[in-house]
C-alpha positions as CSV (number, residue, x, y, z in Angstrom):
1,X,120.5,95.4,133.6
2,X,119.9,92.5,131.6
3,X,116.7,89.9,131.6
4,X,116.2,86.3,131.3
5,X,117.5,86.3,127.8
6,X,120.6,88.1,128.1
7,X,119.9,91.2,126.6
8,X,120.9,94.6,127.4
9,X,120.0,98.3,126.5
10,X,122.8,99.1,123.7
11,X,122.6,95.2,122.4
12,X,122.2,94.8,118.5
13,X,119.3,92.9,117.9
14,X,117.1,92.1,114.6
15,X,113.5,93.1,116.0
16,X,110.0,91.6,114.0
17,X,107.1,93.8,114.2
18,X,103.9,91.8,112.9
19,X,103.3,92.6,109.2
20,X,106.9,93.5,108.7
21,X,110.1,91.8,108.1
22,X,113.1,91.8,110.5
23,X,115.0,94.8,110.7
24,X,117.9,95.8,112.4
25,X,117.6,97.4,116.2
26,X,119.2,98.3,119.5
27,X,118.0,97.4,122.7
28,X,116.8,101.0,124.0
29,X,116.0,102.5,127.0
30,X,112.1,103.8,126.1
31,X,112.2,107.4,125.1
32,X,109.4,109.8,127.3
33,X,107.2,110.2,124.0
34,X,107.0,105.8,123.7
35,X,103.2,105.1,125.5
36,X,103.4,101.8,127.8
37,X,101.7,98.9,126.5
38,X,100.4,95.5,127.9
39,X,102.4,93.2,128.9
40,X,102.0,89.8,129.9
41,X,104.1,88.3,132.2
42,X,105.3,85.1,130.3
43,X,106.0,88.0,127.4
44,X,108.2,90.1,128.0
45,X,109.1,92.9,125.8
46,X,112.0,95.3,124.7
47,X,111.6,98.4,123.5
48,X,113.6,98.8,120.2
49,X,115.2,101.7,118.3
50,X,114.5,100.9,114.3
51,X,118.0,101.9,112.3
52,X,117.0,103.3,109.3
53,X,113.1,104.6,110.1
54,X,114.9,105.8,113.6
55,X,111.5,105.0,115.2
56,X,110.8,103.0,118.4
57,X,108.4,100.4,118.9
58,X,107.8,97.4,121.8
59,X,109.1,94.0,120.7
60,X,108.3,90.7,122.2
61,X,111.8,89.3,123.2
62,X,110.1,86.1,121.7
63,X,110.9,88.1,117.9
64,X,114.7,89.6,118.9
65,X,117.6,87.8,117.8
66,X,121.3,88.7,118.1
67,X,122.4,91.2,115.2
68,X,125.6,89.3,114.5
69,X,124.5,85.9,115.1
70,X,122.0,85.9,112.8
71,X,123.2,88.9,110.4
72,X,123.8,86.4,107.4
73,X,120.9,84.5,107.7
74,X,118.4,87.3,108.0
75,X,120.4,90.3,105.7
76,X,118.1,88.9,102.5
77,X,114.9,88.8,104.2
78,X,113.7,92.0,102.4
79,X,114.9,94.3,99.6
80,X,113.5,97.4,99.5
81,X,115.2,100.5,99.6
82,X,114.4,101.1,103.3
83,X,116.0,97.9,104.5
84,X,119.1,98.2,102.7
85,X,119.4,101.9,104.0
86,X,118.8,100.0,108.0
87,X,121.5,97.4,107.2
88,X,123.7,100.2,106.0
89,X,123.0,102.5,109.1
90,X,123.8,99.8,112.0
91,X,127.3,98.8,110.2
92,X,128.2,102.3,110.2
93,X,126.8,102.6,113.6
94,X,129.2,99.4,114.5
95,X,131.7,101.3,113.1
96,X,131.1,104.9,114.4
97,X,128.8,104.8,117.2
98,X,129.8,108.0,118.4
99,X,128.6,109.8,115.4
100,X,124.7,108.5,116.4
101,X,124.8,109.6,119.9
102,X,122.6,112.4,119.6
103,X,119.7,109.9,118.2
104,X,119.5,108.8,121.5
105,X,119.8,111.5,124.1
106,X,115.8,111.7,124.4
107,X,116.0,108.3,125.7
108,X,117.6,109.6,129.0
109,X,116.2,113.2,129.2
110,X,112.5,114.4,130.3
111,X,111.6,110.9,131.4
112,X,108.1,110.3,133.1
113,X,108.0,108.2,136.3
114,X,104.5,106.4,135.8
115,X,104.3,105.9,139.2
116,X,104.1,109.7,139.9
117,X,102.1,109.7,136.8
118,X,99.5,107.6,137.7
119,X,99.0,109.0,141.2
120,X,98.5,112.4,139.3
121,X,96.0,110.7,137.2
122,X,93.9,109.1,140.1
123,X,94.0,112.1,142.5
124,X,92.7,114.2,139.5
125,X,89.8,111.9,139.2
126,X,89.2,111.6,142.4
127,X,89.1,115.4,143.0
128,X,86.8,115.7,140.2
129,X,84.4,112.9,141.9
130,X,84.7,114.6,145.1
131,X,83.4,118.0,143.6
132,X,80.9,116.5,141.3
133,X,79.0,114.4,144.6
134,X,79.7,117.7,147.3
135,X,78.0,119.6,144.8
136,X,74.8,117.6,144.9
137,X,74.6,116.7,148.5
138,X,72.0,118.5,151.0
139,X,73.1,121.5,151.8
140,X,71.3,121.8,155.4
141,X,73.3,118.8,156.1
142,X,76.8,119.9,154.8
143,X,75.8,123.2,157.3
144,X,74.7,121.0,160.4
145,X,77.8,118.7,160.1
146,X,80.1,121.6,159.7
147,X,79.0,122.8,163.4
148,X,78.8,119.4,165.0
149,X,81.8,117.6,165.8
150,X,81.8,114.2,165.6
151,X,83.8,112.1,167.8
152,X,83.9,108.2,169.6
153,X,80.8,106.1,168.3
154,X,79.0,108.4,166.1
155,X,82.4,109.0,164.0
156,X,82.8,105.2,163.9
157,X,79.3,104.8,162.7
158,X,80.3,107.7,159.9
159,X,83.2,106.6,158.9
160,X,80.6,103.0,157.7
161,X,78.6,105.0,156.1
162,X,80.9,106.5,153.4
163,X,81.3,110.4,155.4
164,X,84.5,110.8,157.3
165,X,86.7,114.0,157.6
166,X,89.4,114.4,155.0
167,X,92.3,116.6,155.8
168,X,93.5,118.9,153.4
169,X,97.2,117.3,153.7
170,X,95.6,113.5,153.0
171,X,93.9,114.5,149.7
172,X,97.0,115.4,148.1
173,X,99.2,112.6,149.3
174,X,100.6,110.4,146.7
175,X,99.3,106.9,147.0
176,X,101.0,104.2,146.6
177,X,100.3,102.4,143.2
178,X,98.8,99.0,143.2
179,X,96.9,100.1,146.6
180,X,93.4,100.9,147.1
181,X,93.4,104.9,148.2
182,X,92.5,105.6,152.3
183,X,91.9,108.3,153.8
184,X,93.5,108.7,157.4
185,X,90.4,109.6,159.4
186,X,90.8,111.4,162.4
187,X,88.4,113.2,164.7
188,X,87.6,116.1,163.1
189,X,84.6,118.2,161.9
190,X,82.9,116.6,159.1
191,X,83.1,118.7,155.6
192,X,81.2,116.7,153.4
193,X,80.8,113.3,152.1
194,X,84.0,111.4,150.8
195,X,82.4,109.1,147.7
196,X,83.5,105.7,147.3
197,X,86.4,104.9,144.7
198,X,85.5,104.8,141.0
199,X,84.3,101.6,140.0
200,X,86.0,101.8,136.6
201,X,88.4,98.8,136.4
202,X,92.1,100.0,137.0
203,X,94.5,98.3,135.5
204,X,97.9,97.8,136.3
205,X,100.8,96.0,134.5
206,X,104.5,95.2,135.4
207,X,106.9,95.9,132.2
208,X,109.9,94.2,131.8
209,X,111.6,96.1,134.3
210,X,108.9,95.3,137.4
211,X,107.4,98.7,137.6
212,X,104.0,98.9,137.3
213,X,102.5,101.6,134.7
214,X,98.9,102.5,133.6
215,X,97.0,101.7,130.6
216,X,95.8,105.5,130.3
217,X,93.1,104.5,127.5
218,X,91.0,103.2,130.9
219,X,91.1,106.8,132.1
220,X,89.0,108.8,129.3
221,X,87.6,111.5,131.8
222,X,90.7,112.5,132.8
223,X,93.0,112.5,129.3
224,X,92.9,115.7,128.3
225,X,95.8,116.3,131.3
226,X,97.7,113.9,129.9
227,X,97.7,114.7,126.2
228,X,101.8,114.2,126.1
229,X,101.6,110.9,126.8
230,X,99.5,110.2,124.1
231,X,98.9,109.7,120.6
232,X,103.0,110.7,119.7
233,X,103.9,110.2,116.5
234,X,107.4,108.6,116.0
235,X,109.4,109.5,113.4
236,X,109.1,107.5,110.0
237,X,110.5,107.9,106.4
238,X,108.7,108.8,103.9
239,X,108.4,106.0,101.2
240,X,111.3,106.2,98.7
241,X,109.2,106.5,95.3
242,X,111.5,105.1,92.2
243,X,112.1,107.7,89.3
244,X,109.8,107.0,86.6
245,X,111.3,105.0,83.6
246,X,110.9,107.0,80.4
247,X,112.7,104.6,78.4
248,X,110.0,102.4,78.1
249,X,106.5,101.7,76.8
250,X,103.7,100.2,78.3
251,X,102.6,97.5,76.9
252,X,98.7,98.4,76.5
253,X,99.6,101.6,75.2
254,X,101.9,100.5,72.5
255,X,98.8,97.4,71.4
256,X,96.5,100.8,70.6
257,X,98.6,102.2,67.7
258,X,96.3,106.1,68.8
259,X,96.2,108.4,66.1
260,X,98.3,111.6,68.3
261,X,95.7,115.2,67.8
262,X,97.3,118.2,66.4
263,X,97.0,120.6,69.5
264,X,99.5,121.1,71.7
265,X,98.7,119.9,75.6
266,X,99.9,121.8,79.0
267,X,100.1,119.1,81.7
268,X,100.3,121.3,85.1
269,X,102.0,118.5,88.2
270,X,104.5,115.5,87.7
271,X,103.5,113.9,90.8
272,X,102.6,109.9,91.3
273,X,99.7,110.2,89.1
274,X,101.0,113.0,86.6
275,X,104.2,111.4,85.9
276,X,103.0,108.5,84.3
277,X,99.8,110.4,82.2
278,X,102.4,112.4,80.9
279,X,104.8,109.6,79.8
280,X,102.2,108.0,77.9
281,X,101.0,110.7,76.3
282,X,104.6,111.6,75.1
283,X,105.1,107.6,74.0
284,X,101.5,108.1,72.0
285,X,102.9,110.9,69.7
286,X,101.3,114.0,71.6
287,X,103.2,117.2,71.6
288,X,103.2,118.2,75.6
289,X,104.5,121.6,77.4
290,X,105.3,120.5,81.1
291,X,105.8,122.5,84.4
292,X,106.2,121.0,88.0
293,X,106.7,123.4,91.3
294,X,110.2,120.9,92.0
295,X,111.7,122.4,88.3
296,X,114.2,118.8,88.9
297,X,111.2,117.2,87.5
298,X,110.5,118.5,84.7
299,X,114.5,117.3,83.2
300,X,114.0,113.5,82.5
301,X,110.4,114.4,80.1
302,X,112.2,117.2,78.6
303,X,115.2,114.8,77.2
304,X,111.9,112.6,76.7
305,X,110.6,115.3,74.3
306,X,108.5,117.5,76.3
307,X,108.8,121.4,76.4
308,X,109.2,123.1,79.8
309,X,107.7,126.3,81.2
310,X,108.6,128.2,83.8
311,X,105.2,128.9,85.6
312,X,101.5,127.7,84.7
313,X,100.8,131.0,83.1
314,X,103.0,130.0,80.4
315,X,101.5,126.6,80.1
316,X,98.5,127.8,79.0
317,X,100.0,130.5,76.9
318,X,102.0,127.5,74.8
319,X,99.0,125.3,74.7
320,X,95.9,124.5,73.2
321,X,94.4,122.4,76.2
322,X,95.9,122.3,79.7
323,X,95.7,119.8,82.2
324,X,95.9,120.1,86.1
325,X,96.9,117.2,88.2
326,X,97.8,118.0,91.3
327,X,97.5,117.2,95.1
328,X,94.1,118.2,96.3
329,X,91.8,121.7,96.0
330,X,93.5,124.1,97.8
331,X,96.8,123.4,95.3
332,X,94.5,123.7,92.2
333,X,92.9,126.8,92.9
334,X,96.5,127.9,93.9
335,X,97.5,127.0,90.4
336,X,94.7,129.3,88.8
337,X,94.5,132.0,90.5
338,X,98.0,132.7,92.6
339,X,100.6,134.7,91.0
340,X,101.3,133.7,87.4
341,X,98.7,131.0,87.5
342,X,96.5,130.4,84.8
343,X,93.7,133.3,85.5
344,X,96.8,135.5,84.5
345,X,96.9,134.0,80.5
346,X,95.1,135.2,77.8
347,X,92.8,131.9,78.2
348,X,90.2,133.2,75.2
349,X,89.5,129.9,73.5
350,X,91.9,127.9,75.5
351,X,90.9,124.6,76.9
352,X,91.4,123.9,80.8
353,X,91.0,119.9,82.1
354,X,91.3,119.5,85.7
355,X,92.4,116.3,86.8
356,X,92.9,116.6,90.7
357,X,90.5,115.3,93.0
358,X,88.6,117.6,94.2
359,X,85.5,118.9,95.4
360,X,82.3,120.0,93.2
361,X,81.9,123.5,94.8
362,X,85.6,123.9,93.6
363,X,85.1,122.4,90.4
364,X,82.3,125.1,89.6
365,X,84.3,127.9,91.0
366,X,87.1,127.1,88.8
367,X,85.1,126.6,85.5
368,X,83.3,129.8,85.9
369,X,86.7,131.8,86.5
370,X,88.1,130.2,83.1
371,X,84.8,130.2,81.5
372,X,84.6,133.7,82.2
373,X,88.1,134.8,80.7
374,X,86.7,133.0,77.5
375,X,88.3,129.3,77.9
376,X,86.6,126.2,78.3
377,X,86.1,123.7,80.9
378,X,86.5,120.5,82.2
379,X,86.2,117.9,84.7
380,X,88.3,114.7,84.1
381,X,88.4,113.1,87.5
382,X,90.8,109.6,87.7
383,X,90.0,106.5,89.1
384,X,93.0,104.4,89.4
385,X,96.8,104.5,91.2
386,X,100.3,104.8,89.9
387,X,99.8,101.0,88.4
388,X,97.4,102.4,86.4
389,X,98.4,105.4,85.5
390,X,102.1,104.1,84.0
391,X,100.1,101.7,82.0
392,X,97.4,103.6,80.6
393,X,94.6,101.7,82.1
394,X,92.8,104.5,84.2
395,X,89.6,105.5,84.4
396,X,88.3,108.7,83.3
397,X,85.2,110.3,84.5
398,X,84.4,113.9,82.5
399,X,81.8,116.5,83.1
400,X,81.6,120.4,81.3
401,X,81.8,121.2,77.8
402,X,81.6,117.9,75.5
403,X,83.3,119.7,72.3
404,X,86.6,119.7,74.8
405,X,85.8,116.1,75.9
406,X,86.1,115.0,72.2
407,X,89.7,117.4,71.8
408,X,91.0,115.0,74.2
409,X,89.4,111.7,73.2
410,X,92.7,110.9,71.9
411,X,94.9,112.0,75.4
412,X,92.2,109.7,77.3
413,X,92.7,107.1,74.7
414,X,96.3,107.1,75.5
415,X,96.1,107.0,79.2
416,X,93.2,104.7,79.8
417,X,90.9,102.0,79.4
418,X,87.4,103.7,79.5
419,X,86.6,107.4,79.1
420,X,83.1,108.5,80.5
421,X,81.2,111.9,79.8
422,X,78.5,112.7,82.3
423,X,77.2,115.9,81.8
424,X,77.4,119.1,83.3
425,X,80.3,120.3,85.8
426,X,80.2,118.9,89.3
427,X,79.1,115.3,88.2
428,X,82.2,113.9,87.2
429,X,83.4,115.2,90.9
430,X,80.6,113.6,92.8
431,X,80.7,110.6,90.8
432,X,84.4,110.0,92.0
433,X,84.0,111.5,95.2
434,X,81.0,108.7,95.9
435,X,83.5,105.5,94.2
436,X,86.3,107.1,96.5
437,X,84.2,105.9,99.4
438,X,83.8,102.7,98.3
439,X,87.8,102.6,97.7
440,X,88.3,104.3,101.4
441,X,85.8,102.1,104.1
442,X,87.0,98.7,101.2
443,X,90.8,99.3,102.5
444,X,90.5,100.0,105.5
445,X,88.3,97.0,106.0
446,X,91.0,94.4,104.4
447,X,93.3,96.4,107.2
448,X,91.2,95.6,110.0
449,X,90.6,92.1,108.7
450,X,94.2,91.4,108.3
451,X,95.1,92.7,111.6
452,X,92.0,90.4,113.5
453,X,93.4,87.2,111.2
454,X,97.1,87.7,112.9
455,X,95.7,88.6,116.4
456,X,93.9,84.9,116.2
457,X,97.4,83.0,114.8
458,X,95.9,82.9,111.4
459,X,98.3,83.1,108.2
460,X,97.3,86.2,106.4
461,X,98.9,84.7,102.9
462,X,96.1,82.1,103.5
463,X,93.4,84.7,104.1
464,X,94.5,86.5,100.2
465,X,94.7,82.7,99.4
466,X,91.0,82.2,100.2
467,X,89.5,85.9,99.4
468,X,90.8,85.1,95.6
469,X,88.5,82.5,95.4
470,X,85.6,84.3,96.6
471,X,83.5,86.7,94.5
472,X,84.9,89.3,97.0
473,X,87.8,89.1,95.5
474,X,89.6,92.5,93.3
475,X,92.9,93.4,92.5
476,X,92.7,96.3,94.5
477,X,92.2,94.3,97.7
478,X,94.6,91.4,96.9
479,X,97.1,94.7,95.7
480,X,96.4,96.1,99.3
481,X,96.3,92.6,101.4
482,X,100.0,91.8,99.5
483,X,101.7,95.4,100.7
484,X,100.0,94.0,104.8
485,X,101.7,90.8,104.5
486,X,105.5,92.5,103.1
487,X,105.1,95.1,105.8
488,X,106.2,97.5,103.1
489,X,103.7,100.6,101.5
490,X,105.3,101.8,98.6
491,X,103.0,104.8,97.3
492,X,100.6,104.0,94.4
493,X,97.8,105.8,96.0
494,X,98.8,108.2,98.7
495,X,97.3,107.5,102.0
496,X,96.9,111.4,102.7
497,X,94.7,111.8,99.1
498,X,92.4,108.8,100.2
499,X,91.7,110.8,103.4
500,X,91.0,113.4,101.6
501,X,88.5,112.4,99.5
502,X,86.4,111.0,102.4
503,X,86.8,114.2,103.7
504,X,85.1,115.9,101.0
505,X,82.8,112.8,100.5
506,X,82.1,113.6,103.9
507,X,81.7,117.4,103.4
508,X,79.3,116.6,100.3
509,X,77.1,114.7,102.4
510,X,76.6,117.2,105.1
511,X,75.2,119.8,102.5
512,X,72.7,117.1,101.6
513,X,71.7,116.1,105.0
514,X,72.6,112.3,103.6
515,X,74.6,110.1,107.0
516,X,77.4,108.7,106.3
517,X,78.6,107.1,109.5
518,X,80.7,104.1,108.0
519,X,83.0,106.5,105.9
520,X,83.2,109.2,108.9
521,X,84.1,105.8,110.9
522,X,86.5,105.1,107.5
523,X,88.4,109.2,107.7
524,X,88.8,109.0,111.5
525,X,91.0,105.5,111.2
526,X,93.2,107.7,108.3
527,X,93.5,110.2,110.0
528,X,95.3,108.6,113.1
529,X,97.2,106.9,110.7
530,X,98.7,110.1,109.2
531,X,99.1,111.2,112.5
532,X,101.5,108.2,113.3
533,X,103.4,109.5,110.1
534,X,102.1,107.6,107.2
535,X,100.9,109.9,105.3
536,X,102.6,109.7,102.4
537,X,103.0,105.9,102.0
538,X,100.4,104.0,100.5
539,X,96.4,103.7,101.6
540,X,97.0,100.1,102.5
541,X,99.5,101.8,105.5
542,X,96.3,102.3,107.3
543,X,96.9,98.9,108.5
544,X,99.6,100.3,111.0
545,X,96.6,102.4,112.7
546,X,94.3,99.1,112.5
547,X,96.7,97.0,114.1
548,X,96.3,98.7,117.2
């Protein structure tokens, strides 16, 4: 079936989704998991498998073009990895569509009529309604109209008055859609009161194809019987993060000519974050023992002059001081105490620095475990993304024991711009806990702002245009605003680590009685946005959850 247009389910198309550049598509039948949108009548819309991200989505036909027509004119409208991967999948897809059939066997299988859907939806209601108002009626005059039959007049008279008989056979009758539910009355005993229909607004759309379907976000009471339908996740691919580039040295790191310490310095996790801290710290003369949990790794700082262990235990054994940078609590304290984690070194007189973001309660419960072996402790937390990290501009904020601060005065010197001691353990962690806030409700503001501008027809260039003159202004939101308008997220702070630091933000707050509604508001938006698979993409991501 084709529309006005000419298209047709298996047609090549390049589809644009707001925010993101055109990218190669087939015209698809929608797959059962794919919730209905709004549609407006002089808009039509297609749904669209993405090649590539193998996710669908709803296109206006207004933003489809012809794959071949316009293939030479549109194949250098983005360069990232992702696209090139797309462009690479439909041509093989041209050229061996046999070989992707089984992407799109959910499209035909399991699907939901919305019709029968909706009528599910509205008896269910309805039924509930029914109980709720029976069970608050008079019961002397349930009992009296059970035993008196009404007939002629008196049942026209009830029948104006809201209270006509019901049979058993008519409440489970599926109505037709579009029309307003009736009940066939006939002369029979009266059971009870019938109320009047919901006055919640219903609203109906036609799709593309004519049938009408429901916008179930109208129907609250009733959505926890329709959980399938909503909320699903598509599939999207993870972010493709370029191997770090050991061959080189950062500019502001070279311009400090640092005098390298003598001790030798465990670095525990060679993730975003850890990769570049280590490589500057290698390029600044330090003498670093490395281990990852993906061994793979560990190979290019090894050839860059690092030592490799096989487990953290033996880390800590080879070094003087050890960092930890990792994803979040549960893997540090996994790291200390699991099986040949740090708790199982001799750590008498070793130094421990943890570097993961986490949570003052674990903070304290890891420096008394090391403290009490005989080490030392402490907190460095970072402030800063990948950016920052490959070119030594961080931010450190330390708290525990300020004869190790001063061991690694020269490590800090290497890998940021400011180093900060505040005191005891646990205030380094609140300190970042409370700017990670700040970082988490700032982004996902620019998100919602950027979505409102292109909802009106602004140009959201012009909106980064304008911000920069503004004392609102930062590199962090012009950073963010720039990865909205590409459409593309590539990680430099990991949307999953921002949530969770307003969830322990949030966590903090509740042992302190202190409210914190805007950053609660702040972790519910990330954490739908994980949920529709962005997890490990970038923070600015979120705007995919705002734009909805």
């Amino acid at each position: 079936m084709t529309d006005s247009k000419g298209y047709a389910v298996n047609d090549l198309v390049w589809a644009k989704m707001k925010g993101f550049s055109p990218w190669p598509g087939r015209i698809s039948q929608p797959p059962p998991e794919l919730r209905r949108i709004v549609v407006k009548k002089n808009s039509p819309v297609r749904c669209i498998f993405f090649f590539g991200s193998n996710n669908y989505a709803w296109i206006e036909e207004s933003q489809i073009k012809p794959y071949l027509e316009f293939k030479e004119k549109l194949i250098s409208s983005c360069k990232s990895a992702g696209f090139k991967d797309a462009i690479a999948k439909i041509e093989d897809y041209i050229a061996n569509p046999e070989e992707y059939a089984h992407l799109f066997v959910g499209e035909q299988e399991n699907r939901i009529d919305p019709d029968v859907e909706f009528n599910k939806l509205r008896d269910a209601e309805e039924e509930e309604e029914a109980a709720a108002d029976t069970t608050v009626n008079n019961t002397s005059t349930i009992s009296d109209a059970i035993k008196t039959p009404v007939t002629g007049r008196k049942a026209s008279a009830a029948k104006k008055k809201g209270r006509a008989s019901l049979p058993a056979s008519a409440a489970k009758t599926p109505r037709t859609v579009g029309s307003k539910s009736k009940a066939n009355v006939n002369n029979e005993h009266v059971v009870g009161t019938t109320p009047s229909p919901p006055k919640r607004k219903r609203k109906l759309y036609e799709s593309t194809t004519g049938s009408a379907v429901l916008d179930l976000e109208t129907f609250s009471p009733v959505r926890r019987n329709v959980s399938h339908l909503l909320n699903r996740p598509v599939a999207v691919a993870r972010p493709v993060t370029p191997e770090i580039d050991m061959t080189t040295v950062s500019n502001t790191v070279q311009s400090r000519n640092i005098q390298a310490s003598s001790l030798k310095f465990g670095f525990l996790g060679l993730g975003i974050m850890g990769a570049g801290i280590v490589k500057n710290l290698l390029n600044s003369g330090h003498s670093v023992v490395v281990w990852n949990r993906t061994a793979t790794k560990c190979r290019k700082f090894q050839e860059a002059g690092a030592e490799v262990a096989d487990t953290p235990c033996d880390v800590v054994e080879m070094s003087d001081v050890t960092f930890s940078c990792v994803a979040d609590p549960q893997v540090a304290k996994d790291l200390v105490f699991g099986n040949c984690g740090v708790m199982s070194a001799n750590l008498v007189g070793k130094g421990y620095v943890e570097m993961t973001g986490v949570d003052p309660e674990t903070s304290q419960d890891i420096a008394e475990q090391i403290i009490g072996k005989g080490g030392r402790y402490l907190e460095a937390q970072i402030q800063g993304s990948k950016d920052e990290a490959e070119e030594g501009t961080l931010i450190i904020l330390a708290a525990g024991e300020r004869l190790l601060f001063e061991e690694c005065e020269t490590c800090f010197d290497a890998i940021s711009r400011n180093s900060l001691y505040l005191g005891d353990v646990g205030q380094a962690t609140k300190m970042n806990l409370v700017l990670q806030m700040i970082a988490g409700f700032t982004v996902a503001g620019i998100a919602e702002a950027m979505a409102l501008a292109d909802r009106a027809g602004l140009q959201q260039k012009n909106v980064l245009e304008l911000l920069e003159l503004t004392n609102m202004s930062s590199d962090m939101l012009l950073q963010k605003g720039n990865a909205i308008i590409k459409g593309d997220f590539p990680t430099h702070q990991a949307l999953k680590h921002m949530q969770k630091d307003l969830k322990l933000a949030l966590a903090m707050s509740e042992g302190l009685e202190q409210s914190l509604p805007l950053t609660a508001t702040a972790n519910e938006v990330f954490k739908h946005a994980k949920r529709l698979g962005y997890s490990s993409h970038d923070a600015s991501a979120v705007y995919v959850r705002a734009r909805f």
